[in-house]
C-alpha positions as a LaTeX table, in Angstrom:
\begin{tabular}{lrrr}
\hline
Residue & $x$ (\AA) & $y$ (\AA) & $z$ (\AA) \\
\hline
Unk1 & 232.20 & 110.69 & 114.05 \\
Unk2 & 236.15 & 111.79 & 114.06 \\
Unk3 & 238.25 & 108.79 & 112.90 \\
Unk4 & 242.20 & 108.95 & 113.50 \\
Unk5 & 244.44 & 106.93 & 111.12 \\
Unk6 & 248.31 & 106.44 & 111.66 \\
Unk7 & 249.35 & 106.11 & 107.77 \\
Unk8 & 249.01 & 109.18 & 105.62 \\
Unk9 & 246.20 & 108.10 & 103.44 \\
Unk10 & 244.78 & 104.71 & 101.23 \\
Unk11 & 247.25 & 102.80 & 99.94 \\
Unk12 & 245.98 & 100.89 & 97.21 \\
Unk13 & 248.97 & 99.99 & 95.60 \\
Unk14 & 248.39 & 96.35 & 94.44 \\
Unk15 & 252.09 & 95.61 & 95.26 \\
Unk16 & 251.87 & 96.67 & 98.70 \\
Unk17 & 248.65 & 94.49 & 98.89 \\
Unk18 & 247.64 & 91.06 & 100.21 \\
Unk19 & 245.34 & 89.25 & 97.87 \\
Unk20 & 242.12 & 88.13 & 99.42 \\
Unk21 & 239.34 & 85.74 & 98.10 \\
Unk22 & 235.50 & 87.21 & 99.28 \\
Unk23 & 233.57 & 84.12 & 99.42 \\
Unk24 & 229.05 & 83.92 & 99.68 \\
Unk25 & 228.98 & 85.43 & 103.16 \\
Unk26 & 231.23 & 88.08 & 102.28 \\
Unk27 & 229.21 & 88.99 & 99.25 \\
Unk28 & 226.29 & 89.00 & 101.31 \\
Unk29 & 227.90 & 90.88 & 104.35 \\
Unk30 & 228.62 & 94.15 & 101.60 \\
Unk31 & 225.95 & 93.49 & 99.78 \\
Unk32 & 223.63 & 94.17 & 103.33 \\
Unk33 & 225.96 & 96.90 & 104.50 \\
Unk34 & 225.49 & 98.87 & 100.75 \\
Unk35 & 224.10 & 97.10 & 97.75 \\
Unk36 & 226.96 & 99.03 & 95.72 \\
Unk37 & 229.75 & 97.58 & 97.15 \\
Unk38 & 228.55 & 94.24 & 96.28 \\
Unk39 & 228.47 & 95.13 & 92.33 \\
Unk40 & 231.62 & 97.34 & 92.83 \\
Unk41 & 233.12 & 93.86 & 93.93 \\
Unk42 & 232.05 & 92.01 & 91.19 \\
Unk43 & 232.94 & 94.41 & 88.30 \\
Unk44 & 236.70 & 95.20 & 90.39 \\
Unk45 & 237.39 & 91.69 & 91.81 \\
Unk46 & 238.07 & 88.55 & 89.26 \\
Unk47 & 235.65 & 84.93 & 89.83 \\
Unk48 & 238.18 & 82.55 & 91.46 \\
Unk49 & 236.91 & 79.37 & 88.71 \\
Unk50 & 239.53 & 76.70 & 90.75 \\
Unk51 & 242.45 & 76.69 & 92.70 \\
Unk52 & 245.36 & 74.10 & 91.86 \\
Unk53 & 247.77 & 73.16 & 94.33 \\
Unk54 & 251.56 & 71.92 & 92.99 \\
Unk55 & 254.02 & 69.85 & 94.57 \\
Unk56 & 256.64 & 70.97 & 92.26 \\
Unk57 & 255.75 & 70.51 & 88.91 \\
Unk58 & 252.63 & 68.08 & 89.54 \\
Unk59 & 249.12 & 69.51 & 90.02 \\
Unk60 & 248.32 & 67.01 & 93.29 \\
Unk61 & 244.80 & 68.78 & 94.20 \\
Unk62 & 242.23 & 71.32 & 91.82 \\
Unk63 & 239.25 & 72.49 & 93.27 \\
Unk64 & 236.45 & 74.14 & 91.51 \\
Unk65 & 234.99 & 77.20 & 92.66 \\
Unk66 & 232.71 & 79.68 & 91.21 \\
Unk67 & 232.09 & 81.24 & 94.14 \\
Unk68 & 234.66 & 83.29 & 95.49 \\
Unk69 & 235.25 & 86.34 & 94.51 \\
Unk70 & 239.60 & 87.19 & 94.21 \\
Unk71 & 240.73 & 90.62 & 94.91 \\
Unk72 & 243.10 & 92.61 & 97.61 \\
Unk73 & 242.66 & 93.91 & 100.90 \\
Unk74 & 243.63 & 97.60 & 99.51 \\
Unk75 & 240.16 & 97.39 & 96.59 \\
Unk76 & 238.15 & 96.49 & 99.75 \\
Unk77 & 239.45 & 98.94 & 101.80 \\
Unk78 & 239.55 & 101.43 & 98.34 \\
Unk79 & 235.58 & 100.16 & 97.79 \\
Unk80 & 234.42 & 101.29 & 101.92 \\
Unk81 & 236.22 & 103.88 & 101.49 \\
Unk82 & 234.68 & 105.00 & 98.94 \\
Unk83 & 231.38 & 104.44 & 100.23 \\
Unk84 & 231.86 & 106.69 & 103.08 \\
Unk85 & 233.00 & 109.26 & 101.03 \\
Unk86 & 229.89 & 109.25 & 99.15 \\
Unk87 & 227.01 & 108.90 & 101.82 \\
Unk88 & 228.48 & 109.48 & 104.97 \\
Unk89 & 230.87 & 112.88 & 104.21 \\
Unk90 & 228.70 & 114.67 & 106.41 \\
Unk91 & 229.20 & 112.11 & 109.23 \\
Unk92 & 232.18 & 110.96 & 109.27 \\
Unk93 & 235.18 & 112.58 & 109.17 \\
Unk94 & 238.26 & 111.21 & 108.59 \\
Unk95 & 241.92 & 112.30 & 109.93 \\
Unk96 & 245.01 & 110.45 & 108.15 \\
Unk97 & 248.42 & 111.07 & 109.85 \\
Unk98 & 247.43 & 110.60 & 113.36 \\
Unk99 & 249.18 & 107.76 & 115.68 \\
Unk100 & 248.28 & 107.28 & 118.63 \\
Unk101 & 251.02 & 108.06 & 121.46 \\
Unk102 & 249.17 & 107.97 & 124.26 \\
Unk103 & 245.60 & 108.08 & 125.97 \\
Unk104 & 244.18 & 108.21 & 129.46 \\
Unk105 & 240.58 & 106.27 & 129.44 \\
Unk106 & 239.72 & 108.27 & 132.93 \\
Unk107 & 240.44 & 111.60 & 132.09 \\
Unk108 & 238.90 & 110.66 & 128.34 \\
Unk109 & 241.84 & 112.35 & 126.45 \\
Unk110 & 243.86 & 111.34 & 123.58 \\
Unk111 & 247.32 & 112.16 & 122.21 \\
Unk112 & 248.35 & 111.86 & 119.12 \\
Unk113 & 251.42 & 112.32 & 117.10 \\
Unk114 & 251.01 & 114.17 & 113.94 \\
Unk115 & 252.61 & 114.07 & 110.81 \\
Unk116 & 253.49 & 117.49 & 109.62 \\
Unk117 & 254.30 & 117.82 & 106.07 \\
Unk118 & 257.76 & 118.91 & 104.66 \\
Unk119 & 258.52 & 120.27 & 101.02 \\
Unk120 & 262.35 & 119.26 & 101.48 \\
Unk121 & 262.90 & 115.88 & 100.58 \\
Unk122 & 265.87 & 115.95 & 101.95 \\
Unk123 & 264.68 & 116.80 & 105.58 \\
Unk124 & 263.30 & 114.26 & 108.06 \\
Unk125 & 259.61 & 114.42 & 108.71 \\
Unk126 & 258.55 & 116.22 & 111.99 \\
Unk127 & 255.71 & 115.52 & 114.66 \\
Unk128 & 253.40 & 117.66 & 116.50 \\
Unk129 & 251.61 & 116.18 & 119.32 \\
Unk130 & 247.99 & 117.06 & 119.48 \\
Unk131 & 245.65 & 116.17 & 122.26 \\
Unk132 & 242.12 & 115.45 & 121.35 \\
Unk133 & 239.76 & 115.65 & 124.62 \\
Unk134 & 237.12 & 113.17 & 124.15 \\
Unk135 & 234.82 & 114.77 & 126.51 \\
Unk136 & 231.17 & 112.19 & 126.46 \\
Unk137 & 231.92 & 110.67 & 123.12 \\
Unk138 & 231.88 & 106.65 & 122.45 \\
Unk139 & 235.65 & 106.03 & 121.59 \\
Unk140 & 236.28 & 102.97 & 119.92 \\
Unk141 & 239.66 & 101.31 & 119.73 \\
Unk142 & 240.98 & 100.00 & 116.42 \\
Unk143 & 244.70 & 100.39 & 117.06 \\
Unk144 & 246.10 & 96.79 & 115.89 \\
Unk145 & 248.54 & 94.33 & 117.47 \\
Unk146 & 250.76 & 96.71 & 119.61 \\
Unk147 & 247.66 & 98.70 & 120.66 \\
Unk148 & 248.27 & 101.64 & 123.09 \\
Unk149 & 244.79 & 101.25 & 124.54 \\
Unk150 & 245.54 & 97.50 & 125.55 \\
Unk151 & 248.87 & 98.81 & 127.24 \\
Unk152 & 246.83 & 101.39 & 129.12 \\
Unk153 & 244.02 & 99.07 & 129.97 \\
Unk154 & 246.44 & 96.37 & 131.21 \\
Unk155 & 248.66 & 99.38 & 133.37 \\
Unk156 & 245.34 & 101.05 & 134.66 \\
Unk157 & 242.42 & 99.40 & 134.96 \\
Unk158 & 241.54 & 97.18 & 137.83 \\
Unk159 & 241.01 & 93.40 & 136.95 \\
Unk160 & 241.98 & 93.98 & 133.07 \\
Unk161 & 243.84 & 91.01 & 131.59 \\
Unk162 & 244.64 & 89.90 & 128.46 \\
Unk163 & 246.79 & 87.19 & 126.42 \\
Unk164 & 248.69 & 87.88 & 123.65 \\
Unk165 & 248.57 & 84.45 & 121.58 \\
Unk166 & 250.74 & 84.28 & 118.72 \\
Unk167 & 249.43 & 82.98 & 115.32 \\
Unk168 & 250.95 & 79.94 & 114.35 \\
Unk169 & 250.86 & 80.92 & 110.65 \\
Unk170 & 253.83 & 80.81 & 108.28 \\
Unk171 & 254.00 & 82.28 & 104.95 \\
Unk172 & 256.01 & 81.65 & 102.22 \\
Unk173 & 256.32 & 83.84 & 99.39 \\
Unk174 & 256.96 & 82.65 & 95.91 \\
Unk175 & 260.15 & 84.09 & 93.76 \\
Unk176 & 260.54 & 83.30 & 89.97 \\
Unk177 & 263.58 & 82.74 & 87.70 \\
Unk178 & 264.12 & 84.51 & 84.73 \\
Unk179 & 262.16 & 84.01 & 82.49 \\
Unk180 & 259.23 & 82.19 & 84.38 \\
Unk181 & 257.31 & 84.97 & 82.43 \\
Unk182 & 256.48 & 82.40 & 79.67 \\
Unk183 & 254.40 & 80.65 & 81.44 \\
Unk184 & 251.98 & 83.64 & 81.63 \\
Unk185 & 249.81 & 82.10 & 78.72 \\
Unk186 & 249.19 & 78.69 & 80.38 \\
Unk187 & 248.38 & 80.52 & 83.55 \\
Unk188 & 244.80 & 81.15 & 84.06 \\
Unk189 & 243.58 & 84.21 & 85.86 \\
Unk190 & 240.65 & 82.93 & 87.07 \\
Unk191 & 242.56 & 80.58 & 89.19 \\
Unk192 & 244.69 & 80.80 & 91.73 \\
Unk193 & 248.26 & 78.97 & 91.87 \\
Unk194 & 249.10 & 77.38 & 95.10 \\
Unk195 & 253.07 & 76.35 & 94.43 \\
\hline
\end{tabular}
């Protein structure tokens, strides 16, 4: 199995990261899929004990917890990964740097734009396009919200619909003053701060 991934390789910067909480069924899910992920998760991630929801300075809800497990999207990602690495190096292989430009399902054939590496900073990174000819293989589609094999479907294939429905999700995200690091030792870790 060939995989082909846009970015250049893991990122598993915690800043660059969205923090996740990996509740029973998610514990369960890894701990099916490879016992070792499950224990990687629980000596990595932190035990979420309560969260505690402010309205300003006023704690209006707490709930206990004890069950979820808090970490990032990049450890999880980091933790698979890694598991892959170890047992399935043989199997899988894995190509970083490879975005998808442009496919055609009928002919089974893939294009890609390629990365190519520079040693000048100062010059602009360059792309090769490489077509990969999938021949009889199972290709499977994981190319995210503006997905190039959606666009194709919808353009080419007979009968293929589909809706685009936005989420109706807003984030906020949560800035500090100066000096809002002395709070750090009433803060808990084990919880999490809903502001």
């Amino acid at each position: 199995m060939t995989i082909y991934e846009s970015r250049d390789g893991l990122t598993t910067d915690l800043q660059e990261s969205y923090p996740i909480g990996v509740n029973p069924r998610g514990a369960r899910a890894l701990d099916r899929a490879r016992p070792d992920m499950a224990i990687a998760l629980r000596k990595r991630g932190v035990m979420v004990d309560a969260w505690k929801i402010y309205a300003g300075r006023r704690v209006v809800a707490e709930i206990p917890s004890g069950l979820v497990v808090g970490t990032t999207r990049s450890m999880i990602n980091e933790m698979l990964y890694e598991e892959v690495r170890k047992h399935f190096r043989e199997r899988i292989e894995i190509k970083w740097g490879h975005r998808l430009k442009s496919l055609d399902l009928l002919e089974r054939r893939l294009v890609f734009d390629v990365k190519q590496p520079s040693t000048d900073p100062n010059v602009a990174r360059t792309y090769e396009e490489v077509t990969v000819e999938g021949g009889g293989a199972r290709m499977l589609a994981c190319d995210g919200v503006w997905s190039e094999v959606r666009a194709f479907a919808e353009n080419h294939v007979e009968g293929f619909k589909s809706q685009v429905i936005p989420w109706r999700v807003q984030f906020r995200l949560l800035f500090s003053k100066p000096g809002a690091g002395a709070l750090a030792p009433y803060l808990k870790p084990e919880n999490h701060y809903v502001m």
